[in-house]
C-alpha positions, -999 to 999 in steps of 0.1 A, spaced: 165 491 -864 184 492 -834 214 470 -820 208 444 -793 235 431 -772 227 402 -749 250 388 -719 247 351 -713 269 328 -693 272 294 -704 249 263 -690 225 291 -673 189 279 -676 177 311 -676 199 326 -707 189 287 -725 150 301 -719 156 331 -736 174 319 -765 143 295 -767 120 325 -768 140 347 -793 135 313 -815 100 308 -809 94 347 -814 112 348 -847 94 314 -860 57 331 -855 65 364 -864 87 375 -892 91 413 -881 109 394 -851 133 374 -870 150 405 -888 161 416 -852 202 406 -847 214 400 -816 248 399 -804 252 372 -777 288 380 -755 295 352 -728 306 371 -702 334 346 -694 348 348 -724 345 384 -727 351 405 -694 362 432 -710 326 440 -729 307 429 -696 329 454 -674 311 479 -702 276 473 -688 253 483 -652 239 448 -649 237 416 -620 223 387 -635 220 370 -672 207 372 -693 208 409 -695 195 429 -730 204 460 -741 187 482 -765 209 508 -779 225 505 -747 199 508 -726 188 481 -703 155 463 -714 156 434 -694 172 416 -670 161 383 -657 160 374 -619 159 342 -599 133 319 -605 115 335 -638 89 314 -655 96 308 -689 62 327 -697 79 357 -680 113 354 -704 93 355 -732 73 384 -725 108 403 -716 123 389 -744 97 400 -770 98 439 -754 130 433 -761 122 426 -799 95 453 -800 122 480 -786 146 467 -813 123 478 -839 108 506 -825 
């Protein structure tokens, strides 16, 4: 399996969705739930962010590769669909 590192920010709606989808993926779909990922507030940890090519959170890497990014005004349909590539690259 491979390693997923997420950037977040704290009280951002949009990282809150994706947390909600990783969840909801995980609950109807045990393949989903043996994924780990490895949230960094960016706040709290510059020094990891500095690391990374990306704009906005939340931001998922793959083996260090970007998978998804999210952008202003995403649906929460959108998220999830991002956020379960995400999964499905994990385990790929």
């Amino acid at each position: 399996m491979k390693n997923v590192l997420a950037f977040r920010l704290e009280g951002c709606p949009y990282c809150a969705q994706a947390m909600k989808a990783l969840k909801e993926l995980a609950a109807e779909n045990e393949k989903y739930s043996a994924v780990a990922v490895e949230w960094v507030e960016e706040n709290e940890h510059p020094e990891i962010s500095a690391k990374y090519d990306y704009y906005r959170v939340p931001t998922f890497f793959v083996d260090g590769v970007k998978i998804y990014e999210a952008h202003p005004g995403e649906k929460y349909d959108e998220c999830r669909e991002n956020v379960r590539r995400v999964l499905e690259e994990a385990l790929a």
